[in-house]
N, C-alpha and C positions, 0 to 999 in steps of 0.2 A: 848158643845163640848167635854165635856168628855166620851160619846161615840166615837167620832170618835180619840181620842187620846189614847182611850184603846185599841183600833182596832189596831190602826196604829199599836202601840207600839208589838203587836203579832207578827203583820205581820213582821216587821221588826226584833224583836228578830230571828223570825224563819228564816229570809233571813241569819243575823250573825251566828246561830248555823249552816247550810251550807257553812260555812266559807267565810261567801262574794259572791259566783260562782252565776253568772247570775242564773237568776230560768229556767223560761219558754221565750224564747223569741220570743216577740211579735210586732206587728207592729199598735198602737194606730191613728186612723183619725177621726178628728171633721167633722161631715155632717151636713147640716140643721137639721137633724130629730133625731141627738143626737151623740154619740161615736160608731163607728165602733173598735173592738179588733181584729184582727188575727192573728193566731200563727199557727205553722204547726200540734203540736200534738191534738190543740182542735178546729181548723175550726175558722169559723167567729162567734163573739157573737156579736148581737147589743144591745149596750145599749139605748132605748126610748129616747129623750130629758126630756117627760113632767114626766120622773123615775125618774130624777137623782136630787137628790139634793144638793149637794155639789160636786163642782171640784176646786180643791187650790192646791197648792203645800203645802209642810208640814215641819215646822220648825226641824224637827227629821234629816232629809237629805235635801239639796236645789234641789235635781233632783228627790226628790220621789214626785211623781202626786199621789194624793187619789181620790176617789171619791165615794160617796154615792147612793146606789140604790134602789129602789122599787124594790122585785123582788113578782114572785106571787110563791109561793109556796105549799105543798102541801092542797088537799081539797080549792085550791083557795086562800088562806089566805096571806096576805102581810108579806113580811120580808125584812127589811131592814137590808142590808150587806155593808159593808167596801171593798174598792176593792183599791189596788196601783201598781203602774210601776214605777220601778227605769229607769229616763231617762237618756240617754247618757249624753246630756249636760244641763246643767240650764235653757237655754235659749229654749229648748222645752219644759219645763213644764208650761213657760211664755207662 
């Protein structure tokens, strides 16, 4: 887990050095075939189901959502990336 605590830990410093202010906002939905993300300045991204490794919430904040992904990147080659949304309430990150 200490990858993905290292990650968080980025991502979240660099949400506090923006003093808090919402980043990019986004509209998260579980499908069968994995995580839908849309936002207005970057479109729809789908995240795969059989990509994703990890979706938890995270003891750093109780409304920050993580989740871990396969992606393929360049020359083909896997990269696994850290990805999170701070969610409004608690109870959608359940």
């Amino acid at each position: 887990m200490h990858f993905i605590d290292k990650s968080v830990r980025i991502l979240w410093d660099n949400h506090l050095k923006h003093h808090g202010h919402a980043g990019i906002k986004m509209r998260l939905t579980l499908t069968q075939g994995g995580l839908k993300v849309n936002t207005r300045d970057h479109g729809l991204t789908e995240y795969y189901g059989h990509r994703i490794h990890l979706v938890k919430s995270h003891h750093i904040n109780p409304k920050l959502i993580v989740w871990v992904y396969q992606h393929v990147g360049k020359n083909l080659k896997s990269e696994i990336r850290c990805h999170a949304a701070l969610c409004e309430k608690v109870k959608h990150c359940k």
